[in-house]
N, C-alpha and C positions, 0 to 999 in steps of 0.2 A: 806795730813795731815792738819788737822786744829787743832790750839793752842787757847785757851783763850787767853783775852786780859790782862789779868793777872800773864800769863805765868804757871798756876797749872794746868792746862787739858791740853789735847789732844785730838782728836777723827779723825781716819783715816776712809776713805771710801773707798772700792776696788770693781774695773770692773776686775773679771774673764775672760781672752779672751780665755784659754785652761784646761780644753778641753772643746771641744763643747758641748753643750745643745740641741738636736736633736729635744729638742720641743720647743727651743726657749725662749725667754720671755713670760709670761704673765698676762695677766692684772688682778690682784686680787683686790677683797673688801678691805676696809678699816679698816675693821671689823674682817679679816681672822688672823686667830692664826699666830706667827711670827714678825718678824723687817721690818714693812712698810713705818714708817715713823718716821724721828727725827726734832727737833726745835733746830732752833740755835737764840740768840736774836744779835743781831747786831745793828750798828748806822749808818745813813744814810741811808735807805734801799734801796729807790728811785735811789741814786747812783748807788748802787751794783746790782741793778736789772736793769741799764743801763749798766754795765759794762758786765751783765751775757748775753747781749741780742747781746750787741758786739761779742761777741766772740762764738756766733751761739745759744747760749738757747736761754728759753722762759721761761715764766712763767706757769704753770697751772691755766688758770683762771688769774682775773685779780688784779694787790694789790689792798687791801681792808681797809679800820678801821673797826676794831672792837670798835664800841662804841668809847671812848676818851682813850684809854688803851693803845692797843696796833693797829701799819699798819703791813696787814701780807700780805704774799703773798706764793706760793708754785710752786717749782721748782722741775722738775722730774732729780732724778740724775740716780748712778750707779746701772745697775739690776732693775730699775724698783722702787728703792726707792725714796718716796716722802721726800723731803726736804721742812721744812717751814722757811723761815726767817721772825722773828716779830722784828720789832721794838718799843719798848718804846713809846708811844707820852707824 
């Protein structure tokens, strides 16, 4: 479960382990009808993308700036969903 830092959201993410999926995962376009992927903004990201890389992730690709906006980076979560965490610059 993740909470805003403002205590008004929520937004939960779930890994399905039963029943099985006999085809597995798989890799779809970004582009493909459906929930691929969500943005979360956060602070310090460079931290949290140390702390995610501890505890066995990785990033997709490597963090980035976008321009002076915003540093993004994209982390594969549950099922196959892309997570981006952006931070503010």
């Amino acid at each position: 479960m993740v909470r805003t830092a403002d205590g008004t959201g929520r937004l939960e993410l779930v890994k399905y382990h039963a029943p099985a999926d006999g085809n597995g995962m798989q890799p779809l376009p970004a582009n493909r009808l459906g929930f691929r992927h969500i943005c979360i903004e956060v602070a310090d990201l460079n931290t949290i993308v140390d702390g995610l890389r501890d505890e066995g992730f990785d990033t997709v690709g490597e963090v980035q700036d976008y321009g002076t906006s915003y540093r993004l980076c994209y982390v594969s979560g549950p099922e196959g969903l892309i997570v981006e965490l952006a931070e503010k610059l």
